[in-house]
Structures are given as structure tokens and as C-alpha cells.
C-alpha positions as CSV (number, residue, x, y, z in Angstrom):
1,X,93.6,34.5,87.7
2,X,95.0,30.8,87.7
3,X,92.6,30.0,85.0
4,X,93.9,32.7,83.0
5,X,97.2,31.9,83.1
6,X,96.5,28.5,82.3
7,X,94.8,29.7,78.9
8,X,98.0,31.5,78.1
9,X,100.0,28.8,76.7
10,X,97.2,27.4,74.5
11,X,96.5,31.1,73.1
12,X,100.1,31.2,72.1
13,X,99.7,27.7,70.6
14,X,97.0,29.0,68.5
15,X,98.5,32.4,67.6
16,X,101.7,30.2,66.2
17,X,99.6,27.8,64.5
18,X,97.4,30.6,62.0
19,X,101.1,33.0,61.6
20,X,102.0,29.2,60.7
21,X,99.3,28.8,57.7
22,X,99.6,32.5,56.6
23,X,103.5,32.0,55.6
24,X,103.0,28.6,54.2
25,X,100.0,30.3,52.0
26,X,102.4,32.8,51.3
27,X,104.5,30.6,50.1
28,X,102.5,28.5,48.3
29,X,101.1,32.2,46.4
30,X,104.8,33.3,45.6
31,X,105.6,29.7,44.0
32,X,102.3,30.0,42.1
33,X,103.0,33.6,41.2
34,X,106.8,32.8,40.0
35,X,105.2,29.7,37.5
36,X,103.3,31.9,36.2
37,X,105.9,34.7,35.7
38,X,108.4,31.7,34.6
39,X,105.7,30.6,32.0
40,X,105.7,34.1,30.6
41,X,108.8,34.5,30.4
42,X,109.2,31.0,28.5
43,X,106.1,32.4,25.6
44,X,107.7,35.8,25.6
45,X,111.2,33.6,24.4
46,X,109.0,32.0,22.4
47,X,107.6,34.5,20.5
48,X,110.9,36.6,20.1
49,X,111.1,37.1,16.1
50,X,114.8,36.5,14.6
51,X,115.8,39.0,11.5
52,X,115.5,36.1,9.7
53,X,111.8,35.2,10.8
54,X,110.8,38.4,10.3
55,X,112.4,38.3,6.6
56,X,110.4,34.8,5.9
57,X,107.5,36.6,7.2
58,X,107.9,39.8,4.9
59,X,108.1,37.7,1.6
60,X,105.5,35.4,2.8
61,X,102.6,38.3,2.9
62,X,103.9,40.3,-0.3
63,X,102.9,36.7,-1.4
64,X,100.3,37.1,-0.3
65,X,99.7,40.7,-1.5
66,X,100.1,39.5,-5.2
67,X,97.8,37.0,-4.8
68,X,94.9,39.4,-3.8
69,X,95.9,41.7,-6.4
70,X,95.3,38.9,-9.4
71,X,92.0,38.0,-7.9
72,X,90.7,41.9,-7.5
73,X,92.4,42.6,-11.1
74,X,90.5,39.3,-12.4
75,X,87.3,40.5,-10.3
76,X,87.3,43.9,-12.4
77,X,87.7,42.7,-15.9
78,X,84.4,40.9,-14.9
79,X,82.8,43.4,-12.9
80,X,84.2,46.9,-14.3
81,X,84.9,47.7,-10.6
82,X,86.9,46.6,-7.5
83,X,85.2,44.5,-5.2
84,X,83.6,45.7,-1.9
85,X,85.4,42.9,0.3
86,X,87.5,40.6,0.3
87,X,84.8,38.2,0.8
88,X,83.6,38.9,-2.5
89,X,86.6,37.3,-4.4
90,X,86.0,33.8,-2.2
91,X,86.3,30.9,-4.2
92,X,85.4,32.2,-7.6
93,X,88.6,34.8,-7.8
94,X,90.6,33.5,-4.6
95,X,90.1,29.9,-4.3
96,X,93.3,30.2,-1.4
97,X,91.5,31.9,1.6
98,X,94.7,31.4,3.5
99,X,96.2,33.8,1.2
100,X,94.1,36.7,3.7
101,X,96.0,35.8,6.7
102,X,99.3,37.3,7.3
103,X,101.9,34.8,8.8
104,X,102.6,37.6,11.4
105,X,98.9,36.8,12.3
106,X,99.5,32.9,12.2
107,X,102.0,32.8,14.8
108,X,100.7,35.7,17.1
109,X,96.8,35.5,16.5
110,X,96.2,39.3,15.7
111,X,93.8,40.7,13.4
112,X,92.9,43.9,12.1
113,X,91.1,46.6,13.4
114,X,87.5,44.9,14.0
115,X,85.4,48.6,12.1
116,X,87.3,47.8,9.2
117,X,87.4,44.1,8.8
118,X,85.4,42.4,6.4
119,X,81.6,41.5,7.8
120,X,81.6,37.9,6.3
121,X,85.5,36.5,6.2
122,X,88.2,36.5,8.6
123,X,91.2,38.3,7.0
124,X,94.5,40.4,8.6
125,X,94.4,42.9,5.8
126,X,93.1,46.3,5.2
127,X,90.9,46.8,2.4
128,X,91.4,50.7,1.8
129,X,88.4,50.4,-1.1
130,X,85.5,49.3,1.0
131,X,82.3,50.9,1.0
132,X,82.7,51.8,4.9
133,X,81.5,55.4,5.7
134,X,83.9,58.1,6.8
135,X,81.8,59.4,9.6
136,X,83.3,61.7,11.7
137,X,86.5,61.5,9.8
138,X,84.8,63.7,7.2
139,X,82.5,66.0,9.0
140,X,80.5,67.8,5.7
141,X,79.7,64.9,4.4
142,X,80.1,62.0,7.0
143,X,78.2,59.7,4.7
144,X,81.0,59.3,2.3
145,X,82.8,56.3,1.7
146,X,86.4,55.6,2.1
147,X,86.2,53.8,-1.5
148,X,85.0,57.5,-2.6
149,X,87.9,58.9,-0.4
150,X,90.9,57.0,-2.0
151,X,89.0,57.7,-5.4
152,X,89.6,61.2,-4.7
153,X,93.1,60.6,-3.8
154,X,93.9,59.0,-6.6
155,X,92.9,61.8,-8.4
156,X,95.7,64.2,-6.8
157,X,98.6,62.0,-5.9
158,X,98.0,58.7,-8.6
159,X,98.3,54.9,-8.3
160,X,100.6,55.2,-5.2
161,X,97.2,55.1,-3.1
162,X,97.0,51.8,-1.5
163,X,94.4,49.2,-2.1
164,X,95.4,47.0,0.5
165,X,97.4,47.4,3.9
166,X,99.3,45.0,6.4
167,X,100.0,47.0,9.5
168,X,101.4,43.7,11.3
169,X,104.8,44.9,9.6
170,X,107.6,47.6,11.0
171,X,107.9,49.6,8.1
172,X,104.1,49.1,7.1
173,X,103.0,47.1,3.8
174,X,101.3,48.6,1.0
175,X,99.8,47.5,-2.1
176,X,99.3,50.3,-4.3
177,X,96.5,50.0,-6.9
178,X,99.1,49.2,-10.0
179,X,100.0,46.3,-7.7
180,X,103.3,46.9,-6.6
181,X,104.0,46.5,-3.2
182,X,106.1,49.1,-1.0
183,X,106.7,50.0,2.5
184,X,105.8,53.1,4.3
185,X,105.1,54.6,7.7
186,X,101.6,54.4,9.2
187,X,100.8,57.4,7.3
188,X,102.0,56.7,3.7
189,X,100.5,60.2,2.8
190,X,103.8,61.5,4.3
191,X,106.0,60.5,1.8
192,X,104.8,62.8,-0.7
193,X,105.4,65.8,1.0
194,X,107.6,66.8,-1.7
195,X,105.2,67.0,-4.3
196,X,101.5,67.6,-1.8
197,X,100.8,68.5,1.1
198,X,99.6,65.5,3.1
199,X,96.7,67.2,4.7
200,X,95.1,68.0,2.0
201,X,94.5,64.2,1.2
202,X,92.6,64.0,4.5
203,X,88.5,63.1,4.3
204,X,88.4,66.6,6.1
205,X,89.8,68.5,3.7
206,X,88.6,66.1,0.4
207,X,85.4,66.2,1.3
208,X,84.8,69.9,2.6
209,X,81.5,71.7,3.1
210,X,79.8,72.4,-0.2
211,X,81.3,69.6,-1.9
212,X,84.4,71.1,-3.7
213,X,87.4,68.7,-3.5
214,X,90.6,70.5,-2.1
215,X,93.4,69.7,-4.1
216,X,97.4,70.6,-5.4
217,X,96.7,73.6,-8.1
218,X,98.3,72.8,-11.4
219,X,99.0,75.2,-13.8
220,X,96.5,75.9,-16.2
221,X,96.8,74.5,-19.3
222,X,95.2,76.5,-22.3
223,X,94.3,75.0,-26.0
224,X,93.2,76.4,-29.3
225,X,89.6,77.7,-29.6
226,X,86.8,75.5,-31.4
227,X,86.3,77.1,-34.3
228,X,82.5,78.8,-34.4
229,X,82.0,76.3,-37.5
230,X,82.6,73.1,-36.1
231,X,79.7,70.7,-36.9
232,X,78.4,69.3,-33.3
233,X,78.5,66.0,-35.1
234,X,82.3,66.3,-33.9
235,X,82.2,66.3,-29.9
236,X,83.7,69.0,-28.2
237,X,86.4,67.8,-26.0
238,X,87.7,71.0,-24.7
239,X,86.6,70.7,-21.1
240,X,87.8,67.1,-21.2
241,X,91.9,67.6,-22.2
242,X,93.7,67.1,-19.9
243,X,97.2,67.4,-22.1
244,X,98.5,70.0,-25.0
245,X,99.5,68.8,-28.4
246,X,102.5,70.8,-27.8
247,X,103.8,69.5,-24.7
248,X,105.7,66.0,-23.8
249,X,102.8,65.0,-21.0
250,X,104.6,61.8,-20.3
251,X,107.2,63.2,-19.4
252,X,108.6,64.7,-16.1
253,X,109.9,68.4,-15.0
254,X,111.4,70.0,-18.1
255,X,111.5,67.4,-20.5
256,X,110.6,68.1,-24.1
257,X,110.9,66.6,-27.1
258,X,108.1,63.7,-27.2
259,X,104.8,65.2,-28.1
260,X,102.1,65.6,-30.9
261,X,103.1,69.3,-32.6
262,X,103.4,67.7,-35.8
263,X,100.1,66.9,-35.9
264,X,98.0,69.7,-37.3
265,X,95.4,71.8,-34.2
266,X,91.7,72.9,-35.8
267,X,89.3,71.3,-38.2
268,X,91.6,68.1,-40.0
269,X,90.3,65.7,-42.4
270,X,92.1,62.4,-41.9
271,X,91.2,59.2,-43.9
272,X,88.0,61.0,-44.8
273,X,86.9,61.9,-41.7
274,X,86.4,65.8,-40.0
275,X,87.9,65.3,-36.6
276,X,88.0,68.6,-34.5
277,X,91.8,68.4,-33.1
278,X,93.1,70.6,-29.9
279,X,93.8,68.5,-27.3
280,X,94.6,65.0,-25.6
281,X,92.7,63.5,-22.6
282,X,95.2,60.8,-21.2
283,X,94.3,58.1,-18.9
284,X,95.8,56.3,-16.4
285,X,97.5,53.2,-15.8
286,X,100.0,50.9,-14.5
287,X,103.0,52.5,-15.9
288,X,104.9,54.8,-13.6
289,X,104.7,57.9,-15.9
290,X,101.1,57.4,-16.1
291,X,99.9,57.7,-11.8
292,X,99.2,61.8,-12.3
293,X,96.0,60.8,-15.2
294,X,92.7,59.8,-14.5
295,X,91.4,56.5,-14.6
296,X,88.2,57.6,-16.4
297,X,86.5,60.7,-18.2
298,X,82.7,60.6,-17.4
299,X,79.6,61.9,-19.5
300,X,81.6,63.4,-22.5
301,X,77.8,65.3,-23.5
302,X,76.7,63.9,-27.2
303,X,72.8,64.1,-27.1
304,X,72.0,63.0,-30.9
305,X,71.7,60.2,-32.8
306,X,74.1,58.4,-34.6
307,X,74.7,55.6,-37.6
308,X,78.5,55.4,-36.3
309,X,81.4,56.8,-34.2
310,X,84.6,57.4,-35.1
311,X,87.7,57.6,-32.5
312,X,90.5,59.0,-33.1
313,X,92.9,57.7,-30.2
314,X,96.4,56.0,-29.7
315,X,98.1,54.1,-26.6
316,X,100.6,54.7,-24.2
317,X,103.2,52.6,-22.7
318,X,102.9,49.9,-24.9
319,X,105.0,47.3,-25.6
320,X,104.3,44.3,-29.0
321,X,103.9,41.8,-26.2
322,X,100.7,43.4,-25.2
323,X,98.9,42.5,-28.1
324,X,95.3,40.9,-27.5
325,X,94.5,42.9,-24.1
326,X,92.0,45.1,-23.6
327,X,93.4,48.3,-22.1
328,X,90.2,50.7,-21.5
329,X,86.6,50.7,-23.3
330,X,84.3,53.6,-24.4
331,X,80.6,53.1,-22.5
332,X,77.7,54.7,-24.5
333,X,74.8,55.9,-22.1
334,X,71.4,56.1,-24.7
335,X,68.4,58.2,-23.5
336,X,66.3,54.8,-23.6
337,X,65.5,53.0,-20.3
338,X,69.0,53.7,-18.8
339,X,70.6,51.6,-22.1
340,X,74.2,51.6,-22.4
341,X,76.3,49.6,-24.5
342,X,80.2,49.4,-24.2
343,X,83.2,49.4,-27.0
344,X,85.9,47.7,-26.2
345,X,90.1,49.4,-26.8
346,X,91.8,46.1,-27.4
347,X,95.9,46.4,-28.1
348,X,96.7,45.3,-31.3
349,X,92.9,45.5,-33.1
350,X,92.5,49.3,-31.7
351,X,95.3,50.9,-31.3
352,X,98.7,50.3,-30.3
353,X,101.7,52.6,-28.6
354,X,101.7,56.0,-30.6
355,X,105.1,55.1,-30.8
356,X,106.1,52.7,-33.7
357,X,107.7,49.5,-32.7
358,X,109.7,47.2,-34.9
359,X,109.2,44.1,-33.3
360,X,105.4,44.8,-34.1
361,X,103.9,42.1,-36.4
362,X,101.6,43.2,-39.3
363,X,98.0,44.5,-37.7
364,X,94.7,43.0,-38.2
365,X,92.7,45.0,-40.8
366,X,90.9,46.6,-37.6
367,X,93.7,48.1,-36.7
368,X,94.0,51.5,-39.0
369,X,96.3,54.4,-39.1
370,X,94.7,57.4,-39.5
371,X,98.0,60.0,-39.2
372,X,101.7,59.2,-38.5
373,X,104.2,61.9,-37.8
374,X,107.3,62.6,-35.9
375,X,108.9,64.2,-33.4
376,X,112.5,64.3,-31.7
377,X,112.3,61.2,-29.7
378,X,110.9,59.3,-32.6
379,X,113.9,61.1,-35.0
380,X,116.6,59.9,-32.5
381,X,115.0,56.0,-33.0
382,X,114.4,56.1,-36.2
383,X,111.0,55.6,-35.8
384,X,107.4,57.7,-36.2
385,X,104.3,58.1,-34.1
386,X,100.8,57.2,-35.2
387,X,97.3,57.8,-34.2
388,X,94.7,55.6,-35.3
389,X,90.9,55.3,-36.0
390,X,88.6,53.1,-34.9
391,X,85.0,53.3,-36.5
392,X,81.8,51.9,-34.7
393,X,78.5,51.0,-36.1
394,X,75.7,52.0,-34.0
395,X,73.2,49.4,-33.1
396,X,70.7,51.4,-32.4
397,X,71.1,53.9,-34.6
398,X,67.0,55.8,-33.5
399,X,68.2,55.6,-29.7
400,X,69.6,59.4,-28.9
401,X,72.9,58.9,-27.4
402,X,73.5,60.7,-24.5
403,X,76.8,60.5,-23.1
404,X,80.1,58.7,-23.5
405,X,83.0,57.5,-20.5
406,X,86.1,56.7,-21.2
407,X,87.6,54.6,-19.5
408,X,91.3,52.8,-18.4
409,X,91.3,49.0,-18.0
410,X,94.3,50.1,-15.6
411,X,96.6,47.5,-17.4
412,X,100.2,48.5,-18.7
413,X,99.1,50.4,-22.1
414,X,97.1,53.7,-21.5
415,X,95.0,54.8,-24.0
416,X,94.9,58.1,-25.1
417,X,91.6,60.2,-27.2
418,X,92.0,62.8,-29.2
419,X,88.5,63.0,-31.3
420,X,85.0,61.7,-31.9
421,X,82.9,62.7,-34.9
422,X,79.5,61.2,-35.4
423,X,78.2,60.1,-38.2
């Protein structure tokens, strides 16, 4: 029992000594933990953006923005297309590969969602036009892509659709494929609910089961018969218009006054040649007014052969300082080994705004007037309204020719068609 009691004291010793070495580890825990904390704290104050930061920051990616949009506008006029990534503009189109980096991204380090970044180039953008398929997004037909997808948007709402997204911004960024640059909510479909229905822009519902596309109805527009006699040297166009002679289609709501009524529906001769008139087919562009037309009308049906081609056509939108660009091109598919050839619609040698101008200079002898007229807009500015012809000779004259596109070079000027006639 002495023994015991002896032991006592030095089991009290030890007891003190480890309660001793668990506070000062404690302690030495809470000062690491309150460093750490204290560092936070000192990166979160750090990273704390200023209105005026995030104002620098803004202007410093639509910057950027606009310099993407001249190198995939650049990359189309060689390649009749967008590209698939960006990676595809680097160096040749965007020699600046800084310009794919937000300066939100430089400070924090973020990066876009990894399934949509490009495969080969680091970038902080959303490229809404890459081949990508929608997968479950777009049950019926999950092997659509979202290039295909925005396509079809385009289709119902215009140019508004973005091509390119920076979602490291409060409102979002948006650059819309006429390259302006506007803000919007994560879901920019939403602020069109006044004119669509955003759903139906979903993949769901624009790529249903069986293929059809769900879109806004329009009215139906109706035009003047073809006439039983019509040569099929002159193309029929009917399923093709997409505006009336009669009605101002560049206009909005109930706006009237700026059409083609004066010019003559049916079978018209016009500088010596037959041209079977009842309709327009507008294409799209940059200008506002023009967002609601296609950019293209594929495989007009020929199926013939052919010395030449005559067009009777007009622009859009125009202004005399367009002269020398090329604003949309005619591509002839021939029945021979996939052969296609492509005509040019150059502003200025082609056509020009069916409006007249003044400050216009005198054409190139390319550029012919097939009709002029007039209507109340043109009265009220002393002016007229034109269409012109342009006449092709076919190189190939023994090829059949099988189909035409027309197409918009998705510059300012829009072209509009009227007529072909063979010859």
C-alpha cells in the first residue's frame, strides 16, 4: 500500500505533463487554423471586384468579342462557313490568341465548361456553333449538332442567336451572329417571349420525333398562280418566296408603303428577256430589319442544260459605300461528278439597293437595270426603285444543271431574287 501511495505523485506528474502537450497542440492547431483563415480572408480582399474593375473588365472582353468576330467573318469569306472551333482561326485568322481569354478569367483562373471547350486551344468562351452533339438534350435525334440547333434557331427568331458566349459576366455576354454584342440572362431565349415562345427553341422541341421542326406559325402568304404556259426554261420559284410583291416585307407591324406593286405579276419581258414574276425570296443579313429571312435557299430544282442564266434580283439595305463587296453568291450543283461552280453578287457590278441613291457614282457596264418603278417611299424621296439583271454564261454548257442555292454573304446589303430564265 506504501508503494502505491508513493506512485501517486508521479502519476499525477505524468497526467499534468500529456493535459500539458494536448493544450499547447491545441494551441499551436488554432494559430495554424486562424493563418489560414487570416490568409483567406486577405485573397478574398484581394479578389473583391470594384464597379470600376468590373467596367474595365466588360469593355475588355467585348474587345475581345469583336476580335473573334473579324476572324470567323474573315474565316467564312474563305471557307463559305463558320469555323468548328476556335482553334481553327489560330494564327491564320487570329494571330492574338489572348484575344480567347476573358480578363475575368486572367485574374480568377476560370474557364468554361470543360464538354464544351475547344479540344485543341484553351479559350474562356462559348462557341454556340460547334459541331458538338446534343445528346440527351434532344432525345429524337440525339445525334444532332448544336451548330444544326442554332441553325434552326436562326431560322425562327433571326441573327439575335448568339455565336459566341462569356458567362464570366453578371448580366451574361453575347455575340450575336451580325456581330453585335448584347447582354442577356443565362437563357437569352427569354427575352423574346414577346414575339416566341422560348420553349419552342429548345433541341427538344427543334428536333422532335419524325424530324419536323416546331416552330412560330406565320400567316400564310399566297402569290399569283404560274401560268399553265410558262416555259420551264424560266424556274419556278413559287415554293421558294418568301415575300409578296404587294407587301412592304422590310418593314415592321402595319407598315405599308415600300414594296414592288408597280412592277407588273405573270409572264414580263424585260430587256428582252421572259422572266416569270410572282414573288420575292429575301435573304438575310446584318441589317436589323433583315434577322426574320433566311440566310440561304437550297436546291432551287433546274434539271436541264443551259448556254446562260439570267437573274433578275436587287439588294437590300445598301448604302454607296458598299460598293466592291460581295454580299451573297448563286452555287450551281451540275449532275457531273458532284461539279458545282459558284456566281458571285458583288455590290456595285450586280446589283445595288433597289432603292436609288444619289450619292451613287455611275455603274460599271455589269451593272444593268432591267425595270425601275416607284412606290410611296420612293415618291416621298424623290427617288425610284430598280431591279437589275445579271446574265451568266455557262461554262459547261453539255453538263445538266441540277440545282441552284442562293445564298447571303451575311454582310450589310441583302440580296433579294425575283427570277431565273435559262437560256
Amino acid at each position: 500500500m506504501n508503494d502505491r501511495l508513493a506512485e501517486a505523485p508521479e502519476r499525477q506528474d505524468r497526467v499534468r505533463t500529456a493535459m500539458v502537450r494536448r493544450w499547447c497542440i491545441a494551441v499551436g492547431a488554432a494559430a495554424i487554423l486562424s493563418a489560414s483563415v487570416s490568409q483567406a480572408v486577405a485573397r478574398a480582399e484581394a479578389r473583391q471586384v470594384t464597379p470600376e474593375l468590373a467596367a474595365q473588365e466588360k469593355e475588355g472582353c467585348i474587345q475581345n468579342l469583336k476580335a473573334i468576330y473579324a476572324a470567323i467573318e474573315a474565316y467564312r469569306k474563305d471557307h463559305k462557313d463558320v469555323p468548328n472551333w476556335f482553334s481553327d482561326l489560330v494564327p491564320d485568322y487570329l494571330p492574338d490568341v489572348n484575344a480567347l481569354t476573358c480578363p475575368v478569367c486572367r485574374r480568377t483562373g476560370q474557364t468554361d465548361i470543360a464538354q464544351l471547350s475547344d479540344p485543341r486551344i484553351a479559350s474562356s468562351y462559348l462557341y454556340e456553333f460547334c459541331p458538338l452533339p446534343l445528346g440527351n438534350t434532344a432525345p429524337a435525334n440525339p445525334k444532332a449538332t448544336r451548330r444544326e440547333w442554332k441553325r434552326r434557331q436562326m431560322g425562327v427568331v433571326g441573327s439575335i442567336v448568339p455565336l459566341v458566349r462569356c458567362r464570366h459576366h453578371q448580366p451574361i455576354l453575347n455575340l450575336a451572329f451580325d456581330g453585335h454584342v448584347y447582354e442577356s440572362p443565362l437563357s437569352w431565349e427569354g427575352m423574346l417571349t414577346n414575339m416566341v415562345d422560348p420553349e419552342s427553341l429548345t433541341p427538344a422541341r427543334m428536333f422532335p420525333a419524325g424530324g419536323a421542326v416546331a416552330t412560330v406559325p406565320e400567316p400564310q402568304k399566297t402569290f399569283p398562280a404560274r401560268d399553265s404556259k410558262t416555259s420551264a426554261k424560266m424556274l419556278d420559284l413559287t415554293s421558294f418566296y418568301n415575300a409578296k410583291l404587294t407587301e412592304t416585307w422590310h418593314g415592321t407591324g402595319n407598315s405599308t408603303g415600300n414594296d414592288l406593286a408597280a412592277l407588273p405579276a405573270g409572264l414580263q419581258k424585260l430587256d428582252g428577256v421572259e422572266y416569270d414574276v410572282r414573288g420575292i425570296i429575301q435573304l438575310g443579313s446584318k441589317a436589323v430589319n433583315a434577322n426574320r429571312f433566311p440566310g440561304n435557299v437550297a436546291g432551287i430544282k433546274v434539271n436541264q442544260k443551259c448556254r446562260k442564266l439570267h437573274f433578275l434580283h436587287s439588294g437590300a439595305f445598301g448604302h454607296p459605300t458598299d460598293e466592291g463587296k460581295q454580299i451573297g453568291s448563286y452555287v450551281l450543283h451540275f449532275a457531273a461528278a458532284q461539279m458545282r461552280m459558284e456566281i458571285p453578287i458583288v455590290y456595285g457590278k450586280d446589283v445595288r439597293d433597289w432603292h436609288y441613291w444619289s450619292e451613287e457614282q455611275e455603274g460599271p457596264p455589269t451593272l444593268k437595270v432591267a425595270w425601275k418603278g416607284e412606290n410611296l417611299t420612293s415618291k416621298t424621296a424623290g427617288s425610284y426603285v430598280r431591279l437589275f439583271e445579271t446574265t451568266w454564261t455557262n461554262l459547261v454548257p453539255e453538263v445538266e444543271l441540277e440545282s441552284i442555292d442562293f445564298v447571303s454573304s451575311m454582310s450589310q446589303p441583302a440580296p433579294f431574287l425575283i427570277a431565273i430564265t435559262l437560256e
